[in-house]
C-alpha positions in Angstrom: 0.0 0.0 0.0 1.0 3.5 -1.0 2.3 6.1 2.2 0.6 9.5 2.1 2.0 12.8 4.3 0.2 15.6 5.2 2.0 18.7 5.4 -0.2 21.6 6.8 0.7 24.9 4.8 -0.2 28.3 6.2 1.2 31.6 4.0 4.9 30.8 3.4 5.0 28.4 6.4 4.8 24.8 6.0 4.5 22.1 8.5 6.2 18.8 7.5 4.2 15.5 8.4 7.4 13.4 8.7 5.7 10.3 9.3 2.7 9.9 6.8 0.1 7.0 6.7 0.0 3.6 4.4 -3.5 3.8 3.3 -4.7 1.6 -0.2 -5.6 5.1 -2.5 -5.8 8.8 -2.9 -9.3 8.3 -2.2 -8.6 7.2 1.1 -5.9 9.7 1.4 -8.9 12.5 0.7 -11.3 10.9 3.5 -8.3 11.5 5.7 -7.1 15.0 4.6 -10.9 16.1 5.4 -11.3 14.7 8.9 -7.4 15.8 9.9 -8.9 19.3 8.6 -11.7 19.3 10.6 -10.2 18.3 13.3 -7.7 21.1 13.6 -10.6 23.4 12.7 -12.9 22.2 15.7 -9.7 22.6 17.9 -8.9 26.2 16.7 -12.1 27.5 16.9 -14.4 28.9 14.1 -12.1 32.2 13.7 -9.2 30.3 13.1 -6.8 31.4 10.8 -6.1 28.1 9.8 -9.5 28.9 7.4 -7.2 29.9 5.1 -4.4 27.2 5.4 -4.5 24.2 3.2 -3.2 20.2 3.4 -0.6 19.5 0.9 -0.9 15.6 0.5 2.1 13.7 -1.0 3.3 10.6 -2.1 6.6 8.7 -0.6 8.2 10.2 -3.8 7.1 13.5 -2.6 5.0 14.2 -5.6 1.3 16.6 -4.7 -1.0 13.9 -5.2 -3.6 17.1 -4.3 -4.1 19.7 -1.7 -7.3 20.6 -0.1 -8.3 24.4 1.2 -9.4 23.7 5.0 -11.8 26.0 4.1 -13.2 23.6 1.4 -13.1 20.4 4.3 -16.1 22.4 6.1 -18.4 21.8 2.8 -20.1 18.2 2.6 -18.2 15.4 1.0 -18.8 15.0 -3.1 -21.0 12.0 -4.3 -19.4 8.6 -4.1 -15.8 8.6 -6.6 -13.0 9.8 -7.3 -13.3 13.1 -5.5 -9.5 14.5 -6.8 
C-alpha cells in the first residue's frame, strides 16, 4: 500500500508531516485529509486562521497527489468517486 504525508501549509510556512500513513488510494488519502482538517478546525475555533491554510498531500516520492483548502473540508463530502 501506497504512504501519504500531510503537510499543513499556512502563507509561506509549511508544516512537514514526517511520518505519513499507508492507506490503499488517494481516495482514502482525501477521507483522511478532510477529517485531519476538521479536526484542527474544531480545535482552533471557528475564527481560526487556519481557514485559510491548506493540506498539501504527498506521495513517498514527494509528488502533490492534491491539496485541499481547509476552508473547502467544512463543505459536505462529493458523491461517491474519485473526489481528486
Amino acid at each position: 500500500m501506497p504512504r501519504y504525508y500531510f503537510a499543513t501549509r499556512v502563507g509561506d510556512d509549511r508544516i512537514a508531516d514526517p511520518d505519513g500513513q499507508t492507506l490503499p488510494d488517494p481516495d482514502a488519502a482525501w477521507e483522511v485529509a478532510r477529517r485531519l482538517i476538521r479536526d484542527l478546525l474544531r480545535e482552533s475555533g471557528p475564527q481560526s486562521r487556519l481557514l485559510a491554510a491548506s493540506l498539501e498531500v504527498t506521495d513517498a516520492e514527494g509528488e502533490i497527489v492534491f491539496e485541499m483548502p481547509f476552508a473547502e473540508a467544512l463543505h459536505e463530502p462529493d458523491p461517491p468517486g474519485t473526489r481528486h
